[in-house]
BALOBA-1460 file (C-alpha; in Angstrom, 3 decimals):
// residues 364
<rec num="1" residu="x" x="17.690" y="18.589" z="-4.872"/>
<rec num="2" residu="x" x="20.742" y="16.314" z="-4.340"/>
<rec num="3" residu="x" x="23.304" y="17.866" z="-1.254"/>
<rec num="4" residu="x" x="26.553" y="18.468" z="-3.098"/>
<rec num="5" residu="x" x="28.741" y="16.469" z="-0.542"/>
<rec num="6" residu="x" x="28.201" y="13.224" z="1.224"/>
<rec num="7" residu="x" x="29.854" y="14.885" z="4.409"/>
<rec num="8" residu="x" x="26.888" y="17.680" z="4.726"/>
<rec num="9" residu="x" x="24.287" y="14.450" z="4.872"/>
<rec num="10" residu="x" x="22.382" y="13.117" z="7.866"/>
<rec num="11" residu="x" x="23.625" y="9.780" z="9.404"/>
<rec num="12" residu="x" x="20.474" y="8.500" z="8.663"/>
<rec num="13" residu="x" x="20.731" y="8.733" z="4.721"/>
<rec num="14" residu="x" x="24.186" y="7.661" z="4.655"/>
<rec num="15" residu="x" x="22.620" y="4.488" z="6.040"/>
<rec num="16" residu="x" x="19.793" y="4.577" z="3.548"/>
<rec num="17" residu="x" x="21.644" y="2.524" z="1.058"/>
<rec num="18" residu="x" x="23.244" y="-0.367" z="3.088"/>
<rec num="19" residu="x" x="19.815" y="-0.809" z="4.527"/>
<rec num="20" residu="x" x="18.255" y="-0.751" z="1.465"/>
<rec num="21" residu="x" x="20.276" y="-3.169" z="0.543"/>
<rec num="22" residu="x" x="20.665" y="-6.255" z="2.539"/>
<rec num="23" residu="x" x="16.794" y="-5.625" z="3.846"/>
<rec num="24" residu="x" x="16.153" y="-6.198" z="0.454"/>
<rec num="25" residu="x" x="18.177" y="-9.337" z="-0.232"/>
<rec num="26" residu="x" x="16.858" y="-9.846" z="2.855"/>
<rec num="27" residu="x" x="13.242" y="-9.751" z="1.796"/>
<rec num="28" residu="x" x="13.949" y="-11.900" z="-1.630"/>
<rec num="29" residu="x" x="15.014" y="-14.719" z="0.662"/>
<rec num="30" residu="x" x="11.746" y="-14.870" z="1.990"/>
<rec num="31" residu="x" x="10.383" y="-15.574" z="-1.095"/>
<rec num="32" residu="x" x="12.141" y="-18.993" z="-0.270"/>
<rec num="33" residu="x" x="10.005" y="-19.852" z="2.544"/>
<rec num="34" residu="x" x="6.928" y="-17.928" z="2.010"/>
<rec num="35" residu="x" x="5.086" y="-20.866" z="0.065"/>
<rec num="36" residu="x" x="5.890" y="-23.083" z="2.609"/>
<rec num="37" residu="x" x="3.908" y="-21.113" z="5.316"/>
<rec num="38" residu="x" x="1.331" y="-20.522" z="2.929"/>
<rec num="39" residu="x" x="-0.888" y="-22.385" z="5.537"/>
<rec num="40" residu="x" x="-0.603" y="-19.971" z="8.052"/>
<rec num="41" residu="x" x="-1.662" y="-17.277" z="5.591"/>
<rec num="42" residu="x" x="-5.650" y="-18.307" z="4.734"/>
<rec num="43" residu="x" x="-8.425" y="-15.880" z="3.952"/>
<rec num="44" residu="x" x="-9.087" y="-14.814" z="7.630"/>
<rec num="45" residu="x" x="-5.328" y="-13.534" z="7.673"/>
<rec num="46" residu="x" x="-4.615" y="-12.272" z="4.137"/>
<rec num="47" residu="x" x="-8.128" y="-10.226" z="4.139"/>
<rec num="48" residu="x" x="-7.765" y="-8.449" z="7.090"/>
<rec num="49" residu="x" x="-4.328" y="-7.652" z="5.917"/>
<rec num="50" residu="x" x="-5.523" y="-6.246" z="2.509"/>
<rec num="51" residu="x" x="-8.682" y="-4.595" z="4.527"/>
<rec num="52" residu="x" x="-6.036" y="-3.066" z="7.125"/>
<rec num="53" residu="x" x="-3.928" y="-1.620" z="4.728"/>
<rec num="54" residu="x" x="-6.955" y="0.042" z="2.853"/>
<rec num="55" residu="x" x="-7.969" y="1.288" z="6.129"/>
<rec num="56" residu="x" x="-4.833" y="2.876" z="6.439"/>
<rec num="57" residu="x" x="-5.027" y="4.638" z="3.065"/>
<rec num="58" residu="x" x="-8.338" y="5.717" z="3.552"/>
<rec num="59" residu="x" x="-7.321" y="8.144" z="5.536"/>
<rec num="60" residu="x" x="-4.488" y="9.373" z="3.109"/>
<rec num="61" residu="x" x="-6.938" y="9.571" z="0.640"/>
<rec num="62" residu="x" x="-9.040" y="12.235" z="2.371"/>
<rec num="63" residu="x" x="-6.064" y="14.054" z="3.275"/>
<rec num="64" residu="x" x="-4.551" y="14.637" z="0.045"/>
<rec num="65" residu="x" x="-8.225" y="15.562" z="-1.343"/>
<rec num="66" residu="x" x="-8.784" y="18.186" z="1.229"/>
<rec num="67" residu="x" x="-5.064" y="20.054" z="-0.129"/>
<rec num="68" residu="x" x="-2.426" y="17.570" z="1.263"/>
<rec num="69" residu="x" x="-0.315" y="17.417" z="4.613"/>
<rec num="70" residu="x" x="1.893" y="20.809" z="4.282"/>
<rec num="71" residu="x" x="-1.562" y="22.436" z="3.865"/>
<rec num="72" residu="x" x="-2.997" y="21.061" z="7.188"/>
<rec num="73" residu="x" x="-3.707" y="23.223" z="10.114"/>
<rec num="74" residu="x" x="-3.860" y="26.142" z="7.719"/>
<rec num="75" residu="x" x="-7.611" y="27.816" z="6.254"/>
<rec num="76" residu="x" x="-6.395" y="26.090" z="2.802"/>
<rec num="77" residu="x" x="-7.127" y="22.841" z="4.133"/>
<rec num="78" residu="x" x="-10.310" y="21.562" z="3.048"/>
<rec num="79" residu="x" x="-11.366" y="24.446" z="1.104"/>
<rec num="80" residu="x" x="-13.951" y="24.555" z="-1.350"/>
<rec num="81" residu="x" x="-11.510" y="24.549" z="-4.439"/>
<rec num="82" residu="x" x="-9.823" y="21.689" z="-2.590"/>
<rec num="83" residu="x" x="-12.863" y="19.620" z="-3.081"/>
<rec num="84" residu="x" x="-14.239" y="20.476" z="-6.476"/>
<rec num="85" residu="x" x="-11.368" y="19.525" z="-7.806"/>
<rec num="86" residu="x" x="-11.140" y="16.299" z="-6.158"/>
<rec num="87" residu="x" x="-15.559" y="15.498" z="-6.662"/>
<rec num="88" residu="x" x="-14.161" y="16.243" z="-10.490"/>
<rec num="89" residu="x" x="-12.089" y="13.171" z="-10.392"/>
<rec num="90" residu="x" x="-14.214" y="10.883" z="-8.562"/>
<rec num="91" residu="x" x="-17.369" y="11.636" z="-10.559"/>
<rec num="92" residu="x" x="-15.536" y="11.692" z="-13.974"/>
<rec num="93" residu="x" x="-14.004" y="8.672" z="-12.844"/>
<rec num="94" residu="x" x="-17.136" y="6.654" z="-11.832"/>
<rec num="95" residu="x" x="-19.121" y="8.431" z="-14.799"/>
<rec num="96" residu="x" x="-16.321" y="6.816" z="-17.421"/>
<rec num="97" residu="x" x="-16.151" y="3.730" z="-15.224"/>
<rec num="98" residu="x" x="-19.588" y="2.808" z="-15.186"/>
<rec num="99" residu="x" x="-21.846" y="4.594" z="-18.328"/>
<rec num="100" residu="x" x="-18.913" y="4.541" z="-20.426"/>
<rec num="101" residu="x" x="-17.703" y="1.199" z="-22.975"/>
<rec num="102" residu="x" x="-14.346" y="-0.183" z="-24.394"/>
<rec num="103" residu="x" x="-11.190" y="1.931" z="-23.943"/>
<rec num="104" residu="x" x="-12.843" y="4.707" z="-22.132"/>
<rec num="105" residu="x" x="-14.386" y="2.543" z="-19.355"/>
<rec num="106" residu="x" x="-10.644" y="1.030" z="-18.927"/>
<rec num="107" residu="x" x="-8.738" y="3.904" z="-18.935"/>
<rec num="108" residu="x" x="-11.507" y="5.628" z="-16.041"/>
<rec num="109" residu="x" x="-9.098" y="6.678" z="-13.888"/>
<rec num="110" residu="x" x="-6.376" y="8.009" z="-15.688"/>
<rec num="111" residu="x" x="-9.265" y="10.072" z="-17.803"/>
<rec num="112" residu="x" x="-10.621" y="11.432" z="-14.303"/>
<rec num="113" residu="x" x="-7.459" y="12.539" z="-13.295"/>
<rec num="114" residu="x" x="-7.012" y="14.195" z="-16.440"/>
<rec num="115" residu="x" x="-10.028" y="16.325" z="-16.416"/>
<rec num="116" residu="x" x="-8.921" y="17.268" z="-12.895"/>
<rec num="117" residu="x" x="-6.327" y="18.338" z="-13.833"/>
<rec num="118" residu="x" x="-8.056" y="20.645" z="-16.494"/>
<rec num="119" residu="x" x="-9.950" y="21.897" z="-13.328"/>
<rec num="120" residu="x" x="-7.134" y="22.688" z="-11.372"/>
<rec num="121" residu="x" x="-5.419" y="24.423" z="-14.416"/>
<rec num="122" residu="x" x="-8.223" y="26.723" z="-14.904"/>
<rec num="123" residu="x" x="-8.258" y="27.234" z="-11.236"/>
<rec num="124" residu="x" x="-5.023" y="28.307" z="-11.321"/>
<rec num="125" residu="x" x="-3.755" y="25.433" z="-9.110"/>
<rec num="126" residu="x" x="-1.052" y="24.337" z="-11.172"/>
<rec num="127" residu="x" x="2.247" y="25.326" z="-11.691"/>
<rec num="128" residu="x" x="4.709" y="25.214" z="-14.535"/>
<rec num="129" residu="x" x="7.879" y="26.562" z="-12.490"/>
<rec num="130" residu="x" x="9.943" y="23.249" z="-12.359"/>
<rec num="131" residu="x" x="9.733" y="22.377" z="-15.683"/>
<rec num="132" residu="x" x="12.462" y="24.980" z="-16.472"/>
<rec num="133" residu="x" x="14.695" y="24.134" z="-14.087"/>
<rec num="134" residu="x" x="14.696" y="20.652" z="-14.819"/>
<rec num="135" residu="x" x="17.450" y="18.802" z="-16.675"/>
<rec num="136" residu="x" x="16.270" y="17.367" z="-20.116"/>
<rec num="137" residu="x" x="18.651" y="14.254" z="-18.967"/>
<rec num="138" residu="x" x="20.236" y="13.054" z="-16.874"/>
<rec num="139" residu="x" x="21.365" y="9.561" z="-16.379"/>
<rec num="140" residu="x" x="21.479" y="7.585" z="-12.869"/>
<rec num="141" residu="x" x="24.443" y="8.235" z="-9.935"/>
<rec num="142" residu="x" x="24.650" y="4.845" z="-8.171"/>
<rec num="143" residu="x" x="25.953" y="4.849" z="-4.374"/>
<rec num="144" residu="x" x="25.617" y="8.652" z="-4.844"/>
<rec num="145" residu="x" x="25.461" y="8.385" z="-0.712"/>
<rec num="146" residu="x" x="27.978" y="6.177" z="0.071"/>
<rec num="147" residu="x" x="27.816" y="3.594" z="1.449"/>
<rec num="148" residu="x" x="28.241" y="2.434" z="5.840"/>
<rec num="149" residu="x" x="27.007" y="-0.578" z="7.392"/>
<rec num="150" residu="x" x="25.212" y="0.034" z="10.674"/>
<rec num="151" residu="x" x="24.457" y="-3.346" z="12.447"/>
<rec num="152" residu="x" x="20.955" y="-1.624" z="14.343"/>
<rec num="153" residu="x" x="19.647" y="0.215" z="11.245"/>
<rec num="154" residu="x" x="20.183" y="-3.270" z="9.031"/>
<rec num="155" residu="x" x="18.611" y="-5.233" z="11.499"/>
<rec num="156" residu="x" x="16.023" y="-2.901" z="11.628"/>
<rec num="157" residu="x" x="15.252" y="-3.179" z="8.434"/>
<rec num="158" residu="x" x="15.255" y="-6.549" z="8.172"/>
<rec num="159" residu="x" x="12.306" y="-6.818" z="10.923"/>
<rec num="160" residu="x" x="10.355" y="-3.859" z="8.161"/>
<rec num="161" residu="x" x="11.058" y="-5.978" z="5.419"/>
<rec num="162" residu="x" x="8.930" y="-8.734" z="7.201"/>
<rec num="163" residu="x" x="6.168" y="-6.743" z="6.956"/>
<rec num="164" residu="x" x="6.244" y="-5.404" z="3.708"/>
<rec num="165" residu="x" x="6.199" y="-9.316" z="2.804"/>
<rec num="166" residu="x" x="3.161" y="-9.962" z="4.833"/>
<rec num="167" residu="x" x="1.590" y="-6.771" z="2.667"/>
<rec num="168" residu="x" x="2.907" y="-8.213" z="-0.563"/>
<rec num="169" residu="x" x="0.924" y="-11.512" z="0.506"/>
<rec num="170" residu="x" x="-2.333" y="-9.161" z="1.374"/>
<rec num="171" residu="x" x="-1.833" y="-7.178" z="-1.951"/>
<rec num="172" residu="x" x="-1.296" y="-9.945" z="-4.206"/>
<rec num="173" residu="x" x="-4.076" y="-12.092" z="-2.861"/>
<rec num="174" residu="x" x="-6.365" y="-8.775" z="-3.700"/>
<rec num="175" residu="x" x="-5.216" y="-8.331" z="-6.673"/>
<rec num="176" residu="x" x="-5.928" y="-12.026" z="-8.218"/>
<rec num="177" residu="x" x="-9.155" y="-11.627" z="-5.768"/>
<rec num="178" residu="x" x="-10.095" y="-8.106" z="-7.302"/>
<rec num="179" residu="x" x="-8.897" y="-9.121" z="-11.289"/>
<rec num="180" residu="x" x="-9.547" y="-12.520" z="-11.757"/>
<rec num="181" residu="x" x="-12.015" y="-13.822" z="-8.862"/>
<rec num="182" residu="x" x="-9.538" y="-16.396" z="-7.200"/>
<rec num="183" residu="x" x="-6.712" y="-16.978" z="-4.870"/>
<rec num="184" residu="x" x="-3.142" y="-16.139" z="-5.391"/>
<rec num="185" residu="x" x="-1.486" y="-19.233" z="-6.482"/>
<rec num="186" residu="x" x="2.060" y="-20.101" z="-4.992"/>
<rec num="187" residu="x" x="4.560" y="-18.953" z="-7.540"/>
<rec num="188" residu="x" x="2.428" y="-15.948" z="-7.632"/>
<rec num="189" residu="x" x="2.881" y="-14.870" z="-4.155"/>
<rec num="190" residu="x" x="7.038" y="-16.271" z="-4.129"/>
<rec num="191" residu="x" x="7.391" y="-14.394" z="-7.391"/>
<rec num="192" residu="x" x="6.161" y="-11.145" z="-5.867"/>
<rec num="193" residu="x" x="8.254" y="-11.271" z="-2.469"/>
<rec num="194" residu="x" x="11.576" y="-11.929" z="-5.196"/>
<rec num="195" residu="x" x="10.472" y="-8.974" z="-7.201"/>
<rec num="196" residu="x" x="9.631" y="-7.037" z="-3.952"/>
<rec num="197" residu="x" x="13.143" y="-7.864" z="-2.351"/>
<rec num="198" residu="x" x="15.454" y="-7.541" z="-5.276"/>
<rec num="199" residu="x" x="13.626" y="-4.177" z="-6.487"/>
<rec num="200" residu="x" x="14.369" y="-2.620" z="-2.955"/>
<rec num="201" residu="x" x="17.901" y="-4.172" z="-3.302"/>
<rec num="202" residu="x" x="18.771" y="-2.746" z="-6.918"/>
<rec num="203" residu="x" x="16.839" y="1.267" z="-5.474"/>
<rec num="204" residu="x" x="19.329" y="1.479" z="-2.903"/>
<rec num="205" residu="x" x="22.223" y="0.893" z="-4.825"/>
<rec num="206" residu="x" x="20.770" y="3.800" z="-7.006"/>
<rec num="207" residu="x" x="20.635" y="5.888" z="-3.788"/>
<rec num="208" residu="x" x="16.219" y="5.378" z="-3.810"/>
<rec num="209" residu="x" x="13.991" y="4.990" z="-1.481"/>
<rec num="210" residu="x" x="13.087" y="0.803" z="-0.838"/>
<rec num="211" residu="x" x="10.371" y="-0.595" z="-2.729"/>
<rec num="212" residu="x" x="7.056" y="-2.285" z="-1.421"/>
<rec num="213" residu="x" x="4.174" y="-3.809" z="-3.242"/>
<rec num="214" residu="x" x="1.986" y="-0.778" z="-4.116"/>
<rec num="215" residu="x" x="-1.285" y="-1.355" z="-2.736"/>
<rec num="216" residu="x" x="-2.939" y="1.060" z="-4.389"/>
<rec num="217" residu="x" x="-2.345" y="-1.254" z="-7.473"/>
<rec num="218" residu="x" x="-5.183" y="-3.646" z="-5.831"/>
<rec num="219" residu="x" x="-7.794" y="-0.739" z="-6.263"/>
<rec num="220" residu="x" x="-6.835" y="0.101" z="-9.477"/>
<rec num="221" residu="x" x="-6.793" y="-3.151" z="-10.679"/>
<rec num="222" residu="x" x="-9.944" y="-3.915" z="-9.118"/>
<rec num="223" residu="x" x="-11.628" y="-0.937" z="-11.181"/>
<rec num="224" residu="x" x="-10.062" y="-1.248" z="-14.638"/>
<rec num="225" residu="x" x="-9.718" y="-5.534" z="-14.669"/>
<rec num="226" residu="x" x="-5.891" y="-5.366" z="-15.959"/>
<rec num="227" residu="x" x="-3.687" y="-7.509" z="-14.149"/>
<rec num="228" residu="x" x="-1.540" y="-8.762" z="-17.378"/>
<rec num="229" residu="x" x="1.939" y="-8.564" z="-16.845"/>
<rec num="230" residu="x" x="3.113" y="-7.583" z="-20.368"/>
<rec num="231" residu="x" x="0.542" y="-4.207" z="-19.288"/>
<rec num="232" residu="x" x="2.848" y="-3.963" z="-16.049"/>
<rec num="233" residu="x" x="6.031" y="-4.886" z="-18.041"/>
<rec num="234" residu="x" x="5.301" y="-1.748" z="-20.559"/>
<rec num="235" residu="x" x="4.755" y="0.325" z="-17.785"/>
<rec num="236" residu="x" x="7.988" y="-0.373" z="-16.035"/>
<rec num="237" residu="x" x="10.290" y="-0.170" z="-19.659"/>
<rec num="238" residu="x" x="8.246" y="4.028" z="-19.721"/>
<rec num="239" residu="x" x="9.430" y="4.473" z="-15.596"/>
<rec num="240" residu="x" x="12.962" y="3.510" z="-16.448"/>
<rec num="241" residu="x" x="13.174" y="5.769" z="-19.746"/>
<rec num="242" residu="x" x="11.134" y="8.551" z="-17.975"/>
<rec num="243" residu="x" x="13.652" y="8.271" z="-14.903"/>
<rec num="244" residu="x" x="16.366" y="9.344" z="-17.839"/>
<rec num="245" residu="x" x="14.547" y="12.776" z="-18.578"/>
<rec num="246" residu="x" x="14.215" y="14.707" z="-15.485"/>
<rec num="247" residu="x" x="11.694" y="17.271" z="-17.083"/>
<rec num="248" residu="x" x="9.070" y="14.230" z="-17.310"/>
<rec num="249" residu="x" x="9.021" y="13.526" z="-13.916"/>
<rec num="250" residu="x" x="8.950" y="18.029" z="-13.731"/>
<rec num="251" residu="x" x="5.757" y="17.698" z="-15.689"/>
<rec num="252" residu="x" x="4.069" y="14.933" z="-13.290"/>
<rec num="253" residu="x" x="5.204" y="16.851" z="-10.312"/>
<rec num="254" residu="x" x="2.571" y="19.458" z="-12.102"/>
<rec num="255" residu="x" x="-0.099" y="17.454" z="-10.816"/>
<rec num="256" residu="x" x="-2.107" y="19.176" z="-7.948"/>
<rec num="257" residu="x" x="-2.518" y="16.697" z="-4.572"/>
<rec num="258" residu="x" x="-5.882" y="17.564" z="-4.499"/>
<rec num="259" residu="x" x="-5.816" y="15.761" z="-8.119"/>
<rec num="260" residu="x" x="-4.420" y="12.636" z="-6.472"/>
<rec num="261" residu="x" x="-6.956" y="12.458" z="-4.027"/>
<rec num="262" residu="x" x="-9.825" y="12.647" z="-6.032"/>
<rec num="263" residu="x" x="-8.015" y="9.540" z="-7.521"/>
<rec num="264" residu="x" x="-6.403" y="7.740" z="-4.796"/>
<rec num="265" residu="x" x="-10.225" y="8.210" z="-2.665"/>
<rec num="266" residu="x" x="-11.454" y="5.658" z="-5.435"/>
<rec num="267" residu="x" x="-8.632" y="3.489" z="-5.326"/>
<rec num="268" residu="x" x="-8.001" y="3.221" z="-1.785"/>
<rec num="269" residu="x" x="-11.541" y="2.252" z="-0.996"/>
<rec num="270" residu="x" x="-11.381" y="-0.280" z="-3.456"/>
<rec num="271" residu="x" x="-8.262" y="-2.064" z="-1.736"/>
<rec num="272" residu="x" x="-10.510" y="-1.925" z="1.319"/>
<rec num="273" residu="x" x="-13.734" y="-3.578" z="-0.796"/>
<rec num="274" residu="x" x="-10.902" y="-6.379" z="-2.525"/>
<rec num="275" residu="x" x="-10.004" y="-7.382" z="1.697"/>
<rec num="276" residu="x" x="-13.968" y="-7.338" z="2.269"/>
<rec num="277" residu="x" x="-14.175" y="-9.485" z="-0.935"/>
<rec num="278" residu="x" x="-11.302" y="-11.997" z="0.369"/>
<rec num="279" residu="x" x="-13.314" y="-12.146" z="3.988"/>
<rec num="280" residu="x" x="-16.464" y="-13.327" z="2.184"/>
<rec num="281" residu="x" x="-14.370" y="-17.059" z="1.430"/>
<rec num="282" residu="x" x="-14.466" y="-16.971" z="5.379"/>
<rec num="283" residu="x" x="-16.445" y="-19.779" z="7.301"/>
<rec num="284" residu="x" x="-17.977" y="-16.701" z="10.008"/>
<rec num="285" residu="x" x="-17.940" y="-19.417" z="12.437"/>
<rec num="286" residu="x" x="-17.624" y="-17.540" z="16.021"/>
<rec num="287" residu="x" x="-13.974" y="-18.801" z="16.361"/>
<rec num="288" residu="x" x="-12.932" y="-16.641" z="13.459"/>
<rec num="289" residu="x" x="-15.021" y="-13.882" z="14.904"/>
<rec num="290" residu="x" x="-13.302" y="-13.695" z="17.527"/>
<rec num="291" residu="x" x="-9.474" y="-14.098" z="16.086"/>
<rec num="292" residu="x" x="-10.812" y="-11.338" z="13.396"/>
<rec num="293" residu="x" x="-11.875" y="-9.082" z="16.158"/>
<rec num="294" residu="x" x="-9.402" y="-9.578" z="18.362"/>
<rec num="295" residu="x" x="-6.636" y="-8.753" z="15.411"/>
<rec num="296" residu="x" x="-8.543" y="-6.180" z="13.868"/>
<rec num="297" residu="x" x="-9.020" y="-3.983" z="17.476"/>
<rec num="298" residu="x" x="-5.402" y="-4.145" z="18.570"/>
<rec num="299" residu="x" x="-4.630" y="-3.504" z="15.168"/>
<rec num="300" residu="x" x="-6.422" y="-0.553" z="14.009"/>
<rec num="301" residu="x" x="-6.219" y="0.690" z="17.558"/>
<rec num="302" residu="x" x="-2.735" y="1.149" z="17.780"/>
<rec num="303" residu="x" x="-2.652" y="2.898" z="14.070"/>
<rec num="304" residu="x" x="-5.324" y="4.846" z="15.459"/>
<rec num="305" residu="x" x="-3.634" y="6.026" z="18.421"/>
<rec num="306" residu="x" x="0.418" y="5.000" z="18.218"/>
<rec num="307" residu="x" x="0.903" y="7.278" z="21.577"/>
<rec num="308" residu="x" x="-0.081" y="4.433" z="23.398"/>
<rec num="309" residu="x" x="2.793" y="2.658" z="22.424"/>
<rec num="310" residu="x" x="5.508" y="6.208" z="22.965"/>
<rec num="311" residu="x" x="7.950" y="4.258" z="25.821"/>
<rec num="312" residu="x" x="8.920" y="1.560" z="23.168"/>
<rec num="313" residu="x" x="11.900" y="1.962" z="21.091"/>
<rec num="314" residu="x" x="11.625" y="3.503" z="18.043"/>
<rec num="315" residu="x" x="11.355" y="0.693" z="15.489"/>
<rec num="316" residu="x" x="9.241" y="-1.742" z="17.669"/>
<rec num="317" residu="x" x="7.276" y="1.101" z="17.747"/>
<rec num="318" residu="x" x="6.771" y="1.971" z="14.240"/>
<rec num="319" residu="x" x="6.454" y="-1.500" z="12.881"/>
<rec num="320" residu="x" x="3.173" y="-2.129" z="15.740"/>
<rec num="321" residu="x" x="1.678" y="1.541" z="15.273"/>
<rec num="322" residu="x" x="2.031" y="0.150" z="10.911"/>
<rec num="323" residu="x" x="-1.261" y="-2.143" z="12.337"/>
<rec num="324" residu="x" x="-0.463" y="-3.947" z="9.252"/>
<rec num="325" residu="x" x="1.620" y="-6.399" z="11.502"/>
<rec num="326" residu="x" x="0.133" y="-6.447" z="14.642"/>
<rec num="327" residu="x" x="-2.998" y="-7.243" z="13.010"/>
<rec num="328" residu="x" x="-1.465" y="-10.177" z="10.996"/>
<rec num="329" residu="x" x="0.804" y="-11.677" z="13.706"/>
<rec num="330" residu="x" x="-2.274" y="-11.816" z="16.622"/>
<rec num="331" residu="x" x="-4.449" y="-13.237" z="13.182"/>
<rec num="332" residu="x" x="-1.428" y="-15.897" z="12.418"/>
<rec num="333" residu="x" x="-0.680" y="-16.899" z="16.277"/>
<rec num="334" residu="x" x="-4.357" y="-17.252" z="17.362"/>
<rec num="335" residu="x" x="-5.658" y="-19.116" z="13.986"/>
<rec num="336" residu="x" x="-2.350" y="-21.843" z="14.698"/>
<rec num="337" residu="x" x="-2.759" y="-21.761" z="18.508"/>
<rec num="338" residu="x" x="-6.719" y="-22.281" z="18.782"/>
<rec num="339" residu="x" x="-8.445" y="-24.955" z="18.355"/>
<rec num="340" residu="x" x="-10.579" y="-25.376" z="15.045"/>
<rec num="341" residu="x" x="-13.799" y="-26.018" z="16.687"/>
<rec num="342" residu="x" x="-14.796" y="-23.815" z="20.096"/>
<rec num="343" residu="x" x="-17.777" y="-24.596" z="21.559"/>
<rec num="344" residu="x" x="-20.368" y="-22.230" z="21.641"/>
<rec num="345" residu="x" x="-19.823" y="-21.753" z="25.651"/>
<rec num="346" residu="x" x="-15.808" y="-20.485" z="25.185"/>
<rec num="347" residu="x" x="-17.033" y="-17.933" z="22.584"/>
<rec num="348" residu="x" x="-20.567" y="-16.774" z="23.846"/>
<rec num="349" residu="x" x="-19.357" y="-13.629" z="25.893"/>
<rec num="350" residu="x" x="-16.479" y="-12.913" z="23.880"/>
<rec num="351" residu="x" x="-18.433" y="-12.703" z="20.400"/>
<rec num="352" residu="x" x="-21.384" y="-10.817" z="22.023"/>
<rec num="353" residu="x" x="-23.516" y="-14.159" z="21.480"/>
<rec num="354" residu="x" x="-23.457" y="-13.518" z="17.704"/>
<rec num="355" residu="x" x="-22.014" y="-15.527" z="14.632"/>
<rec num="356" residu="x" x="-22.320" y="-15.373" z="10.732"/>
<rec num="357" residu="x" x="-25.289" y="-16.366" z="9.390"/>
<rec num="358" residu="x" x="-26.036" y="-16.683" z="5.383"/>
<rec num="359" residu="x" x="-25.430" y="-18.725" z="2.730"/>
<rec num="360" residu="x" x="-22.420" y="-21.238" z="3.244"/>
<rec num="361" residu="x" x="-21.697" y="-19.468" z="6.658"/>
<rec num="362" residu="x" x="-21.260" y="-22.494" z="9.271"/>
<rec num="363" residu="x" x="-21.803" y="-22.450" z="12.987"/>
<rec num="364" residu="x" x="-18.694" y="-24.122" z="14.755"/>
């Protein structure tokens, strides 16, 4: 529900738009640049992004299978009903997926969630209460929040949209590394930050929330082997007519969480197995070891446990606890800063006196 006045609104939404904004003009600039550090970005860096983020989802996942966050804490959390209905997607989902041909095999996921959905219906999980109270349409308020520049909030911003460029150089890499087997080329990944950026900028002038690559889309690409653009193009002309009827989006809100998660489990893992994939193009030499261990602790440790970091300010804070950049900044630096070959004697304690070994996998 919309507030009825501007006045009776947080600070912090009225500067939801501005931000919005010029972060996301902000963002499309990088697409400028972004090819031209494409160097600094190789498989070592863009795989541990795309396996950090799935990491990060993972965990989502599980959370929204077991009943969702507003259940947690409570004895509805993780309940048996919670569960079934979740198993119901992933099984259905893998069943279509793997036994099934044509159409049915493509359209896996959206046919599991489907016949959880059934599940939770007949469970009497789902609810039909805000379909009546919907509008039948209702067209867009632009600027409904105003709109006030604040210098720290923008610049804020700015430093977030960074990082949702480095994931929108993780995701993309999956997704041409999931759906077609191959690197992203260089339009690809400037394309993606423009679309990235100017989406964000056009949502806040609609009073939205800013847009970032959806990484989920990595998974689900990886399972169904679309990754046309007319497909995506079709799908974004049905969002912008659905946002005109409010009782469509009513009916999705239908969906049960624990739906979702039976869904999102599949999909999530499979952004972390498209960041594996990307790591396998990796020479395992023990210098890489080493920059991928030393990224991927700090990293995942401060997601894990963001109290470590609870006397920093607030953003600083919330962009390294993200692990997304952390992870990707100690990756860039160290790749740049050490030297391509180590000898075995600078890297022998540090790697635990291992290396990769297997086919194509060199020792430095």
């Amino acid at each position: 529900m919309l507030p009825t006045g501007i006045s009776q609104l947080p600070s912090s939404l009225h500067d939801e738009c501005p931000r919005a904004l010029v972060g996301g003009l902000f963002h499309a600039s990088l697409g400028l640049v972004i090819g031209r550090i494409r160097f600094a970005l190789p498989p070592l860096v863009t795989g541990l992004v795309v396996t950090m983020i799935g990491l990060a989802l993972v965990r989502v996942g599980v959370q929204y299978a077991a009943g969702g966050v507003p259940a947690m804490g409570t004895e509805k959390f993780g309940n048996l009903q919670s569960w079934s209905v979740a198993l119901v997607v992933i099984f259905v989902t893998l069943g279509l997926k793997f036994f099934a041909r044509g159409m049915l095999s493509v359209s896996a996921v959206l046919l599991g969630l489907l016949a959880g959905y059934g599940v939770a219906f007949m469970l009497g999980m789902v609810s039909f209460g805000a379909i009546g109270t919907a509008a039948a349409f209702a067209l867009p308020n632009p600027l409904h929040f105003g709109l006030e520049f604040t210098t720290a909030a923008i610049v804020g911003f700015c430093a977030m949209a960074f990082v949702s460029a480095v994931e929108t150089v993780g995701d993309v890499s999956g997704i041409t590394k999931g759906g077609a087997g191959r690197e992203a080329t260089e339009d690809e990944i400037k394309g993606a930050t423009y679309a990235d950026g100017l989406g964000t900028a056009v949502s806040g002038l609609f009073g939205a929330l800013p847009n970032t690559s959806f990484s989920q889309n990595v998974g689900l690409i990886a399972m169904t082997g679309v990754m046309s653009r007319h497909v995506v193009t079709i799908g974004a002309v049905f969002l912008i007519l659905a946002g005109l009827f409010p009782k469509v989006g009513a009916v999705i809100s239908t969906v049960p969480i624990e739906v979702l998660g039976g869904g999102v489990i599949v999909m999530f893992g499979m952004v972390v197995a498209a960041g594996i994939s990307m790591l396998s193009d990796v020479e395992w030499n023990r210098r890489n070891m080493v920059i991928f261990a030393i990224a991927l602790s700090l990293g995942l440790g401060l997601q894990l446990e963001p109290s470590a970091l609870q006397h920093l300010p607030d953003t600083p804070r919330v962009l390294l606890t993200s692990g997304i950049l952390p992870a990707a900044a100690i990756a860039i630096i160290l790749n740049l800063a050490l030297p391509k070959a180590l000898s075995d004697e600078a890297t022998e304690e540090v790697s635990g006196g291992m290396k990769g070994s297997g086919t194509g996998l060199k020792k430095s």
